[in-house]
DRENPA-3360 file (N, C-alpha, C; in nm, 2 decimals, always signed):
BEGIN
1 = XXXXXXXX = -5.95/-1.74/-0.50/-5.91/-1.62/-0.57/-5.81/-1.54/-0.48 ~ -5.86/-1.56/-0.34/-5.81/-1.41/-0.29/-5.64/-1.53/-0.21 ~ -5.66/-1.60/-0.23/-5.52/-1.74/-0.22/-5.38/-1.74/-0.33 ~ -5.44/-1.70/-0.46/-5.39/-1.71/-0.56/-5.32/-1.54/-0.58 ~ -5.42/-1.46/-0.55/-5.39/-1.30/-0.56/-5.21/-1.32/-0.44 ~ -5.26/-1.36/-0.29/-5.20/-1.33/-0.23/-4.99/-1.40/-0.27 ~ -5.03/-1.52/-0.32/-4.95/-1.56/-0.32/-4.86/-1.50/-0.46 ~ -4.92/-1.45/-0.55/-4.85/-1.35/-0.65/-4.78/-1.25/-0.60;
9 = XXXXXXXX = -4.82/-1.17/-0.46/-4.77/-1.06/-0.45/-4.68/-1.08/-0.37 ~ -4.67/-1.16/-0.29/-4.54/-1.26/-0.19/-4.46/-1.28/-0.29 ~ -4.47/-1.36/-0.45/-4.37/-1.38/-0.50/-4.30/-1.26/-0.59 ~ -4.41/-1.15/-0.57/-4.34/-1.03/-0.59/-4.22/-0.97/-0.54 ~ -4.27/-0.97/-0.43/-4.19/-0.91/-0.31/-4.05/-0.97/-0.32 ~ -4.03/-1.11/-0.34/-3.95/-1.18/-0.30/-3.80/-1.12/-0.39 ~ -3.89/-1.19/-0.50/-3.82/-1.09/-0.67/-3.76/-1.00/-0.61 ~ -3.84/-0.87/-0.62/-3.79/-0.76/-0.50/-3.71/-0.76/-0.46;
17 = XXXXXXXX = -3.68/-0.82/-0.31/-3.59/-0.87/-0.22/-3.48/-0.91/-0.29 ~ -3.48/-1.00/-0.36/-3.37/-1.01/-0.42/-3.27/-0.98/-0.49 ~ -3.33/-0.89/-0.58/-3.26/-0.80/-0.69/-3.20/-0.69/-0.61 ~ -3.27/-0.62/-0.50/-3.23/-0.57/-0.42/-3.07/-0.55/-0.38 ~ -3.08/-0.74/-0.29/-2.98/-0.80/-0.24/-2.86/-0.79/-0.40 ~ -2.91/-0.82/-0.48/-2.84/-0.84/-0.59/-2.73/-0.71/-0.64 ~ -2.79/-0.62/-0.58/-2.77/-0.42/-0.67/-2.66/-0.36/-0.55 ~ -2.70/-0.45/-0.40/-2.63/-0.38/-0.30/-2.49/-0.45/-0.32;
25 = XXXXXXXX = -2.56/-0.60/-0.33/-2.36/-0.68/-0.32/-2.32/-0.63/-0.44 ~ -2.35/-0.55/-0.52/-2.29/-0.53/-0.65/-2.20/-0.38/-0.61 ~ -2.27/-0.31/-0.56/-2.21/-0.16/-0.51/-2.13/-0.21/-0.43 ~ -2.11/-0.29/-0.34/-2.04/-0.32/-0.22/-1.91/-0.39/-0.31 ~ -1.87/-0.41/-0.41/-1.79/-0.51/-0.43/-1.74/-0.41/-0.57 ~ -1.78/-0.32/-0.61/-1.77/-0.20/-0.67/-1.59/-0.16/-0.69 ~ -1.60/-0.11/-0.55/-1.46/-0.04/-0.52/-1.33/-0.15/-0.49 ~ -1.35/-0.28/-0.48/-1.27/-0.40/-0.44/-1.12/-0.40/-0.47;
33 = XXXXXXXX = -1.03/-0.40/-0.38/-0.91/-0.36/-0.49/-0.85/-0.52/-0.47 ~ -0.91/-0.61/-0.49/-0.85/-0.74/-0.49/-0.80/-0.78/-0.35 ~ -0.76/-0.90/-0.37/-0.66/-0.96/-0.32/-0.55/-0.86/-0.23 ~ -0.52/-0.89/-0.13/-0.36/-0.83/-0.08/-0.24/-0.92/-0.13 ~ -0.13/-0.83/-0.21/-0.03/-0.93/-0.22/+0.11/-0.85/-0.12 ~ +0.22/-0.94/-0.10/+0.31/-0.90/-0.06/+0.44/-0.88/-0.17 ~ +0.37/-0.83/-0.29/+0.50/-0.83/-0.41/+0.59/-0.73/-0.39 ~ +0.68/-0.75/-0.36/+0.78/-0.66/-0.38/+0.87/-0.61/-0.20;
41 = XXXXXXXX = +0.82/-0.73/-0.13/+0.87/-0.75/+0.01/+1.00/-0.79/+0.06 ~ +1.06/-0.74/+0.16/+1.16/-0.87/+0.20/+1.21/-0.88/+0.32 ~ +1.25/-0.95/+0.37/+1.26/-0.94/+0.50/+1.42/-0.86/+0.54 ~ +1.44/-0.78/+0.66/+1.56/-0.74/+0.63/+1.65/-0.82/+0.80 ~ +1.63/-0.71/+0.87/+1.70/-0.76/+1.01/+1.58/-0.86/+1.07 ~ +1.66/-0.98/+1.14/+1.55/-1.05/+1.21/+1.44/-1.01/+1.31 ~ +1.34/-1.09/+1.25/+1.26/-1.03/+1.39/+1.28/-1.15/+1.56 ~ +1.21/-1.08/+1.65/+1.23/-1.17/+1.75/+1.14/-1.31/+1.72;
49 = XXXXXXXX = +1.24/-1.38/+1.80/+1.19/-1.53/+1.75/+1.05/-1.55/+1.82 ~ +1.00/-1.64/+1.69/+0.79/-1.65/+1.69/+0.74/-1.56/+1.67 ~ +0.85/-1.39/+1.61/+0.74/-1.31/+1.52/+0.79/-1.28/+1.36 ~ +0.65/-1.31/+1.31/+0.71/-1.29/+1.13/+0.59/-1.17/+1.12 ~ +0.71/-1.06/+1.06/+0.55/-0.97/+1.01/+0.58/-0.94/+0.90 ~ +0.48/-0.95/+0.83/+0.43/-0.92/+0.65/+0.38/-0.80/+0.64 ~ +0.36/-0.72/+0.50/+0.26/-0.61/+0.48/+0.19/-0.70/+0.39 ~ +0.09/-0.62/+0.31/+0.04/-0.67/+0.22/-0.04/-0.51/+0.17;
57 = XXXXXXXX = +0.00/-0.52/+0.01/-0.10/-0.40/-0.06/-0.19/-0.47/-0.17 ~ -0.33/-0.38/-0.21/-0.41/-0.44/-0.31/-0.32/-0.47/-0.42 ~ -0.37/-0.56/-0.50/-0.28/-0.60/-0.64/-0.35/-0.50/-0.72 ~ -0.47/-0.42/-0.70/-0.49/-0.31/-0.81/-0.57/-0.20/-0.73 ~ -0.54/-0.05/-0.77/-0.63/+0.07/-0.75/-0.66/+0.13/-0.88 ~ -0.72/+0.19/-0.85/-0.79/+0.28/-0.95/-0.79/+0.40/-0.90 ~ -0.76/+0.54/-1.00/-0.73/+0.60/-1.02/-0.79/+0.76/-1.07 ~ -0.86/+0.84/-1.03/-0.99/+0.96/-1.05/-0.91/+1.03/-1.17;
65 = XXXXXXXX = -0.89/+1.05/-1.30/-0.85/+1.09/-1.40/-0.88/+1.24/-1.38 ~ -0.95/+1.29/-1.31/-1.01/+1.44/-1.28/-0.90/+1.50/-1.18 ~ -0.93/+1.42/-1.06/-0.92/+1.45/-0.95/-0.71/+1.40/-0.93 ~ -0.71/+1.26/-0.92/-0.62/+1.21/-0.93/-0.58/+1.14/-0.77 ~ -0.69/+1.12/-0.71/-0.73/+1.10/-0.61/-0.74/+0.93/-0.63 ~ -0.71/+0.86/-0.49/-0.71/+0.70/-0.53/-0.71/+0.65/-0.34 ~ -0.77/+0.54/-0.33/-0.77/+0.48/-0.17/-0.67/+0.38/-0.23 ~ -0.61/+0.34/-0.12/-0.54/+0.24/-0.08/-0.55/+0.14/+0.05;
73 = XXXXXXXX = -0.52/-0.01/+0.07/-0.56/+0.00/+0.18/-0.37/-0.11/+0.19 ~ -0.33/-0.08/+0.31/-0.21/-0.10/+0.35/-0.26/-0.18/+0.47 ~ -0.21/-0.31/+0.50/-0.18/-0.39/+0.59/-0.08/-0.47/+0.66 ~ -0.06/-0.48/+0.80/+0.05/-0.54/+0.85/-0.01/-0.70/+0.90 ~ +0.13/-0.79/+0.87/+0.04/-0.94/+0.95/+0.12/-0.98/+1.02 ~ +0.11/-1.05/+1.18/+0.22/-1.15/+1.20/+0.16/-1.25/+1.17 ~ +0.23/-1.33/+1.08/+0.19/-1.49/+1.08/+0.24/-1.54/+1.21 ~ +0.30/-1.50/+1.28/+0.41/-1.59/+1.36/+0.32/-1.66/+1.47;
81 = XXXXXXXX = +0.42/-1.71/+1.60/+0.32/-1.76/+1.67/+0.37/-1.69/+1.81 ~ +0.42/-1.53/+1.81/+0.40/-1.49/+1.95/+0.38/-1.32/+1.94 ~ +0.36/-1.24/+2.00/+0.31/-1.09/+1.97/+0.45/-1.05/+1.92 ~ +0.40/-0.94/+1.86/+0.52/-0.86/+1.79/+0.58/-0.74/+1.91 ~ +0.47/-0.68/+2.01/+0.56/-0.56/+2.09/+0.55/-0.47/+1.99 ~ +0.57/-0.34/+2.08/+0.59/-0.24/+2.02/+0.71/-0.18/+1.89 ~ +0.59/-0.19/+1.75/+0.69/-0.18/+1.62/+0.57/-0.06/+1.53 ~ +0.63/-0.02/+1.43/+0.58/+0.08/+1.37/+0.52/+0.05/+1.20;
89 = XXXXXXXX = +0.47/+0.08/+1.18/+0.46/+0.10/+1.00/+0.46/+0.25/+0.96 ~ +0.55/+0.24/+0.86/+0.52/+0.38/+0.76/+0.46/+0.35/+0.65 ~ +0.45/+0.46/+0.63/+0.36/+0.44/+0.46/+0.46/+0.55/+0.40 ~ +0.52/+0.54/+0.25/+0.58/+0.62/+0.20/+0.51/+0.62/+0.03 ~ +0.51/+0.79/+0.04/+0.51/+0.75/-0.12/+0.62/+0.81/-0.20 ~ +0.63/+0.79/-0.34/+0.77/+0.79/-0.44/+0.69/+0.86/-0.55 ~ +0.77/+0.99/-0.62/+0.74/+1.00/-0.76/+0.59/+1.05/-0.77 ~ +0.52/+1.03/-0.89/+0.37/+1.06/-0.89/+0.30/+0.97/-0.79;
97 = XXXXXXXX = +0.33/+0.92/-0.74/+0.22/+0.85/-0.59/+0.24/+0.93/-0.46 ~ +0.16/+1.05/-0.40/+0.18/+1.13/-0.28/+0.07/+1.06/-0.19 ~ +0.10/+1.04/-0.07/+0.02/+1.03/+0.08/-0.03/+1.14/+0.12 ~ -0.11/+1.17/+0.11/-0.21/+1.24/+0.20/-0.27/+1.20/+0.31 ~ -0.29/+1.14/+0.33/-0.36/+1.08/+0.49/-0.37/+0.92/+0.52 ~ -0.33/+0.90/+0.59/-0.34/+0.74/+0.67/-0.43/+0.74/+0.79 ~ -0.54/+0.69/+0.77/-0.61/+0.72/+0.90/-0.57/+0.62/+1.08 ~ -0.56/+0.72/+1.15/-0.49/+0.69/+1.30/-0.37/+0.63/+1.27;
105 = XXXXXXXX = -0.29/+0.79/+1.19/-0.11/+0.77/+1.15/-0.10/+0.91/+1.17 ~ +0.03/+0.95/+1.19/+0.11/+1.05/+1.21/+0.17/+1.15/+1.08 ~ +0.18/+1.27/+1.02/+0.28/+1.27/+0.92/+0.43/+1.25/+0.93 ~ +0.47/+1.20/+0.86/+0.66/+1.18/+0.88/+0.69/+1.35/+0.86 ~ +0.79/+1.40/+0.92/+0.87/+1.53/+0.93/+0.93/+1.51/+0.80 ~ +0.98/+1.61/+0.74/+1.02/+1.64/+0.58/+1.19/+1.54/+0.63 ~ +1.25/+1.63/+0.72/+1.33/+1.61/+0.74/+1.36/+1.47/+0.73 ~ +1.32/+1.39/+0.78/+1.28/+1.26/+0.81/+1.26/+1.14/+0.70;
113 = XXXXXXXX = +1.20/+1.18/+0.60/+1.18/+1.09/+0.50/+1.28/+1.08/+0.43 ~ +1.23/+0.94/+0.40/+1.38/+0.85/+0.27/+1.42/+0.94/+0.19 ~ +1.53/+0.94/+0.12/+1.59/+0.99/+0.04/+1.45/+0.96/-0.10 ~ +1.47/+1.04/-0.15/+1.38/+1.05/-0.31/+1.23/+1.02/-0.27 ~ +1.19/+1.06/-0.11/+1.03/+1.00/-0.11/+0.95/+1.14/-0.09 ~ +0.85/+1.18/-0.15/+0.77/+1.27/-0.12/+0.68/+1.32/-0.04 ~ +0.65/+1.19/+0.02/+0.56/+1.16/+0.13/+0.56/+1.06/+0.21 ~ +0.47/+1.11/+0.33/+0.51/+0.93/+0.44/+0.46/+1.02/+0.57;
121 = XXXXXXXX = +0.36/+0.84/+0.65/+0.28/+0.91/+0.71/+0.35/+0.75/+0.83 ~ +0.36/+0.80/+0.96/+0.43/+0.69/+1.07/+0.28/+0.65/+1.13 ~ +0.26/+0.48/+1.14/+0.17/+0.45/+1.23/+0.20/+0.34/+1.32 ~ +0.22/+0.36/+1.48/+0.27/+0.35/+1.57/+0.19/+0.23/+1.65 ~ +0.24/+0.11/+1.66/+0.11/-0.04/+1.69/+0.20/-0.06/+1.84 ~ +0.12/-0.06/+1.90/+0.15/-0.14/+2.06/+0.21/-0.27/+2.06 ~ +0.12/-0.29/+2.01/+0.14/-0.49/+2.01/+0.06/-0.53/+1.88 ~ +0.06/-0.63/+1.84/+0.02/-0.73/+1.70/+0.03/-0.85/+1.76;
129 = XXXXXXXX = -0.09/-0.93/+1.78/-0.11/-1.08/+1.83/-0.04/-1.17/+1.73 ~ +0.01/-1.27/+1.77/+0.03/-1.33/+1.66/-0.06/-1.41/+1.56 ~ -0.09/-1.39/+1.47/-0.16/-1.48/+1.35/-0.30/-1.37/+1.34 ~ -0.28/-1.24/+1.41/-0.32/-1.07/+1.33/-0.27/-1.03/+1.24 ~ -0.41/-0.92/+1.23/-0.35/-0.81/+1.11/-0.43/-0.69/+1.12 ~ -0.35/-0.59/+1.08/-0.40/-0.45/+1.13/-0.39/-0.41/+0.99 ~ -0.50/-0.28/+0.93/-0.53/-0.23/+0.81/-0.52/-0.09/+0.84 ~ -0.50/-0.05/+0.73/-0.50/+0.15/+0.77/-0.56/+0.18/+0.60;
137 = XXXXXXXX = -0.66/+0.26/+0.65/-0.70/+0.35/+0.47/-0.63/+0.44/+0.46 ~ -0.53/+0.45/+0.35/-0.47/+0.51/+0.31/-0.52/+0.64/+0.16 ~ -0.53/+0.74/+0.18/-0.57/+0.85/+0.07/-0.44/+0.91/+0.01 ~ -0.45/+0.91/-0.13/-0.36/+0.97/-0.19/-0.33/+0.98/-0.31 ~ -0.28/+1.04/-0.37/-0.32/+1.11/-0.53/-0.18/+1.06/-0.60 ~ -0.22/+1.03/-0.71/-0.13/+0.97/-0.82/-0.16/+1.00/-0.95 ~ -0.02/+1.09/-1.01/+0.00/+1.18/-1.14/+0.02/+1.07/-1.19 ~ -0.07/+1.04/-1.31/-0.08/+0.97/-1.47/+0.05/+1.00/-1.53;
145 = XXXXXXXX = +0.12/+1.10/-1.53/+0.20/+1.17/-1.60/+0.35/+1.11/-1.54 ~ +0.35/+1.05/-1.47/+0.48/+1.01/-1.37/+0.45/+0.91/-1.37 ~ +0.55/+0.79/-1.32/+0.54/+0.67/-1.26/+0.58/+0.69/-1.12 ~ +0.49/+0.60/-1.02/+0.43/+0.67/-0.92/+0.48/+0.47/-0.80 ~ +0.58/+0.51/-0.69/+0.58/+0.38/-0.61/+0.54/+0.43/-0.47 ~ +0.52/+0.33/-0.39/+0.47/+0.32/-0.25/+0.56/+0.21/-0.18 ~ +0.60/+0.26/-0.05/+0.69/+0.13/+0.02/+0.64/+0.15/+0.17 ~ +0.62/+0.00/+0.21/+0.57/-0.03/+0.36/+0.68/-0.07/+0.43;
153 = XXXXXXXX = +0.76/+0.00/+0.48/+0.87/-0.06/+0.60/+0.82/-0.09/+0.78 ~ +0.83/-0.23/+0.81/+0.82/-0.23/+0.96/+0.85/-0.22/+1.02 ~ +0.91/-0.14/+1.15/+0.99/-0.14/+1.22/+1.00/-0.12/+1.38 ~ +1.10/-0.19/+1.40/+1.09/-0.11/+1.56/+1.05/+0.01/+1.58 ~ +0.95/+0.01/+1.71/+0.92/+0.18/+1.76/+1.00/+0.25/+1.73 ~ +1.17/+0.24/+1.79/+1.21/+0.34/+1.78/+1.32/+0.34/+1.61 ~ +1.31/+0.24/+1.53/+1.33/+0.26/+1.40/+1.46/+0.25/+1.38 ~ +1.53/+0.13/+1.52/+1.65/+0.11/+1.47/+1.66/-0.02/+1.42;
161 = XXXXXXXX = +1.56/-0.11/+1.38/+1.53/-0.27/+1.26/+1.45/-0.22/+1.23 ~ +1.46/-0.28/+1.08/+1.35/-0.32/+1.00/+1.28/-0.46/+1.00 ~ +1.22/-0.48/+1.00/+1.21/-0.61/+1.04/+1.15/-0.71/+0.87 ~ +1.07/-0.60/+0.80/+1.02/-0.63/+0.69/+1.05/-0.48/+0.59 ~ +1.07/-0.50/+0.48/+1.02/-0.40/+0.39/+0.94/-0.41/+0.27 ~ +0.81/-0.35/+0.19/+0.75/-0.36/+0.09/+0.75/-0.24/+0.00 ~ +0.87/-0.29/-0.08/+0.87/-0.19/-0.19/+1.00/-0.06/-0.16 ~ +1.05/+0.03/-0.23/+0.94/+0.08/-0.32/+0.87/+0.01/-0.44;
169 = XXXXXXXX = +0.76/-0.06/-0.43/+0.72/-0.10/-0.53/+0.63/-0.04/-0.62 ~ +0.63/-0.07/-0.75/+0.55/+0.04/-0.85/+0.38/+0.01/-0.88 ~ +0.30/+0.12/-0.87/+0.19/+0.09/-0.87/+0.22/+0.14/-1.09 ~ +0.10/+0.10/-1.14/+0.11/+0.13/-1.27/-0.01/+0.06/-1.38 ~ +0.01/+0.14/-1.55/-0.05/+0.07/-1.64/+0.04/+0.05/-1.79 ~ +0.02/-0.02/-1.82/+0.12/-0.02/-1.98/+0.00/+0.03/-2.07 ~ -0.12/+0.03/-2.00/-0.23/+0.06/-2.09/-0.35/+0.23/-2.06 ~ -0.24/+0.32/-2.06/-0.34/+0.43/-2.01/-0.47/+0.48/-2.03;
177 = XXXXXXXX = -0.61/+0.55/-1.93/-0.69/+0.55/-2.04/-0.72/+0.68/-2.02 ~ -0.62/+0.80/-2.09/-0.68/+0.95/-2.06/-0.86/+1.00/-2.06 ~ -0.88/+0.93/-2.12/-1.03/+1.00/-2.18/-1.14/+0.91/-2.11 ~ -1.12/+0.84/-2.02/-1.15/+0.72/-1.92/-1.18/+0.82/-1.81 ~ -1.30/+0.77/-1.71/-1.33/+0.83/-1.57/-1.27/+0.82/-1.48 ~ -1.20/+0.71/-1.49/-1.11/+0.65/-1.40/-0.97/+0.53/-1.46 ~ -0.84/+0.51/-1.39/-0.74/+0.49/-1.49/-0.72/+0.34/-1.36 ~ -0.73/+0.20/-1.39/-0.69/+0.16/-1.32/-0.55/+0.09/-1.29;
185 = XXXXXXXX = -0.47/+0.07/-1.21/-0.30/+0.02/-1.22/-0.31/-0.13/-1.14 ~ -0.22/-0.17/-1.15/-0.16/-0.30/-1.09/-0.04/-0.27/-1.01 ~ -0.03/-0.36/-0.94/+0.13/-0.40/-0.85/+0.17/-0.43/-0.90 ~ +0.30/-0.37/-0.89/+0.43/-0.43/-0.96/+0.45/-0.42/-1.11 ~ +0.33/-0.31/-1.18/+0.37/-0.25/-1.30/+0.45/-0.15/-1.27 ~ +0.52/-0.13/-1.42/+0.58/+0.08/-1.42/+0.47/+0.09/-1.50 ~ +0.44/+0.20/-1.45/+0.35/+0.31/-1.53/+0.39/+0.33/-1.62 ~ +0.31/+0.38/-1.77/+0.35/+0.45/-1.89/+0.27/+0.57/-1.91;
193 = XXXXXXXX = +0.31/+0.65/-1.82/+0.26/+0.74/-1.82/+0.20/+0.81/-1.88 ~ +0.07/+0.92/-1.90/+0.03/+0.99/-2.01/+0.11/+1.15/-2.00 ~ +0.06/+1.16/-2.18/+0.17/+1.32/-2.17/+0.03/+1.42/-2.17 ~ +0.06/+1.55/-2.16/-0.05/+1.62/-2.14/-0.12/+1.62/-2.27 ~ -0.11/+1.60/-2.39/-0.18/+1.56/-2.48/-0.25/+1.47/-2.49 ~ -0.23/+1.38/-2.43/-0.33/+1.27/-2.41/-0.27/+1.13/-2.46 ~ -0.14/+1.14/-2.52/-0.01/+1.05/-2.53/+0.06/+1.00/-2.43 ~ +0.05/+0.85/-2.46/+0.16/+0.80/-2.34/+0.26/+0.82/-2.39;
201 = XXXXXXXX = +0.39/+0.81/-2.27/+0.51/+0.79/-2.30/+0.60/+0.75/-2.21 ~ +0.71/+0.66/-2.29/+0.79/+0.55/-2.14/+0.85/+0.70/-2.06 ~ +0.90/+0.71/-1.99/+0.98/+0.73/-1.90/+1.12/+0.63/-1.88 ~ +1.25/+0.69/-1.86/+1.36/+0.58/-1.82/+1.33/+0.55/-1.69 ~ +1.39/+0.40/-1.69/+1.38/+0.32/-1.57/+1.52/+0.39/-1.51 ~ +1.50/+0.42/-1.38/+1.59/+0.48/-1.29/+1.68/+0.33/-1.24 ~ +1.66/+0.21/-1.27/+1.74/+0.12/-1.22/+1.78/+0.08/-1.11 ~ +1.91/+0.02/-1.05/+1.89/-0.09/-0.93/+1.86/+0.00/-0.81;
209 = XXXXXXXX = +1.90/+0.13/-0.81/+1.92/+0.21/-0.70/+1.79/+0.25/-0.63 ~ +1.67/+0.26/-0.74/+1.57/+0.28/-0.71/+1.48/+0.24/-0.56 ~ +1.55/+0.08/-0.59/+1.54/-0.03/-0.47/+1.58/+0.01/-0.34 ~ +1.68/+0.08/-0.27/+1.77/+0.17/-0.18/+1.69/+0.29/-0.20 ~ +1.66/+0.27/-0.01/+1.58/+0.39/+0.01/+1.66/+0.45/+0.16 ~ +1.76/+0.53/+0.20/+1.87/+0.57/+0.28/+1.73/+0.67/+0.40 ~ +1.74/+0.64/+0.48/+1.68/+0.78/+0.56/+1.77/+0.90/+0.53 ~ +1.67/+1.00/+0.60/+1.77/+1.14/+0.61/+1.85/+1.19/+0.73;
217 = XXXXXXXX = +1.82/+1.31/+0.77/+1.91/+1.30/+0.87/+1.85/+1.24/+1.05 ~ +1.79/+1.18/+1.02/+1.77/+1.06/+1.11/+1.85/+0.90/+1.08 ~ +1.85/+0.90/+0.98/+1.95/+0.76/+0.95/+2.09/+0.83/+0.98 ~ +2.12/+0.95/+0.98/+2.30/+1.02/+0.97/+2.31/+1.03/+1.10 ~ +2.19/+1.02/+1.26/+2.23/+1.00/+1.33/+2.24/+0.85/+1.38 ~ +2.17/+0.78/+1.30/+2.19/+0.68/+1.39/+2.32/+0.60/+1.33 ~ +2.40/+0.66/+1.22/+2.52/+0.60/+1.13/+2.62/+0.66/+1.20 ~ +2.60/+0.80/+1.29/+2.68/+0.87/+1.38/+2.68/+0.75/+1.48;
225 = XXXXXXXX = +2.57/+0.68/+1.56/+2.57/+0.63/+1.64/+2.64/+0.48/+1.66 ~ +2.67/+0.42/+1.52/+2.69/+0.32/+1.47/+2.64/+0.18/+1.43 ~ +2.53/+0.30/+1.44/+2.40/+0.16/+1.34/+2.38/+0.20/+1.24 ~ +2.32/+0.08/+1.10/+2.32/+0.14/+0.98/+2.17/+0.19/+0.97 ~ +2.23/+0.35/+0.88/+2.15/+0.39/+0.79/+2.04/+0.32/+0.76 ~ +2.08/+0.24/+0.64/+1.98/+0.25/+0.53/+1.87/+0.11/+0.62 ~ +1.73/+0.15/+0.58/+1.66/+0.07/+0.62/+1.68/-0.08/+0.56 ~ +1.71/-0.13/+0.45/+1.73/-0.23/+0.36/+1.83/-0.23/+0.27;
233 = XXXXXXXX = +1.94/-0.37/+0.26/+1.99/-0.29/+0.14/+2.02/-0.44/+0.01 ~ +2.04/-0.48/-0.02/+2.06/-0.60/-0.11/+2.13/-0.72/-0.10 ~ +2.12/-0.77/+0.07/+2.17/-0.88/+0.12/+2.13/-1.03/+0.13 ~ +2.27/-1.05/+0.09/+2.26/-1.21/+0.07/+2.23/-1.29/+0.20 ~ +2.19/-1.41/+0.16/+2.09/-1.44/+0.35/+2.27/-1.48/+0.41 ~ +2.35/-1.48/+0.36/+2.46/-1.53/+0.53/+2.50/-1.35/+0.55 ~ +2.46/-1.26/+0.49/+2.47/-1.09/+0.53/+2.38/-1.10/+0.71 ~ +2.28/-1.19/+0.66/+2.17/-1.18/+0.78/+2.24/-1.22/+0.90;
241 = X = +2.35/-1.33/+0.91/+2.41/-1.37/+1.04/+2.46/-1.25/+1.08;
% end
């Protein structure tokens, strides 16, 4: 009896334990913003030979319909096979997507930022091993009402190569959900933004230029100095020689 008792409550427990296990991996996997992709990347000036560095952003966030509040998480990689040295990431945002904080990042000076960006936060890496990657949580609010982009550029410390750029690419939904607790978007959508009614509505696509992101008057000195401006601009690979 007292064999049979004990072993029911063991297999209680177990139960238990498990469902447990079951309710925690479920919260923990809650907030997941997928996959990292590199959509909307490209390589600009060479980097030094044996270093390749990539960004990578989630293929989806979601979005606080209240608040308007959203994480992000932003990543740098070298695939390559030797350190990268001292190079930088920004984080920018475009339009309804604003940066508020990049944790252990800098704010970019007004002055400073790309032409047409609203925000942007500088985070400054010593070195990058080769076949690393470094992540930064990124906080930042994105109007339903706008279509809203983000762009990772890498660059030398002092920000005269690029070595990679990601985006501006569009975070977004073709499917809004005002009345929803939360609105979720993908990479590499345009937003269809909602109207304050609770109607979407397109917005015109601002077209190729979009793509061209000029510094300010930090790119005018260094175009005084006779390097270019613009961090990226639409070159064909014998541009790269």
């Amino acid at each position: 009896m007292s064999s049979r008792r004990t072993t029911t409550i063991t297999g209680s427990l177990v139960t238990a334990s498990f469902s447990a296990v079951m309710i925690l991996s479920f919260s923990a996997s809650a907030d997941d913003q997928g996959p990292g992709s590199d959509k909307g990347g490209k390589a600009v000036d060479a980097a030094p030979e044996g270093v390749k560095l990539t960004t990578l952003l989630p293929e989806k966030i979601s979005v606080n319909n209240s608040s308007q509040e959203t994480d992000i998480t932003a990543t740098v990689k070298n695939d390559g096979t030797k350190d990268s040295g001292k190079i930088r990431l920004w984080v920018v945002g475009f339009d309804g997507l604003t940066v508020k904080n990049v944790q252990g990042c800098s704010p970019i000076d007004e002055k400073d930022l790309p032409e047409g960006s609203n925000s942007g936060f500088t985070c400054p890496i010593d070195n990058l091993a080769a076949g690393k990657s470094k992540s930064y949580d990124v906080d930042a609010t994105f109007d339903l009402g706008k279509t809203g982009k983000i762009c990772l550029p890498v660059q030398t410390s002092d920000g005269k190569k690029t070595f990679w750029q990601q985006g501006p690419v569009p975070f977004g939904t073709t499917n809004p959900s005002p009345n929803a607790p939360a609105t979720p978007l993908l990479l590499g959508t345009d937003n269809k933004p909602v109207a304050p009614g609770g109607d979407a509505e397109e917005l015109p696509k601002t077209g190729p230029a979009r793509d061209l992101l000029p510094l300010g008057t930090a790119g005018a000195a260094l175009m005084a100095a006779g390097v270019a401006g613009l961090w990226w601009s639409q070159r064909r690979p014998g541009d790269q020689a």
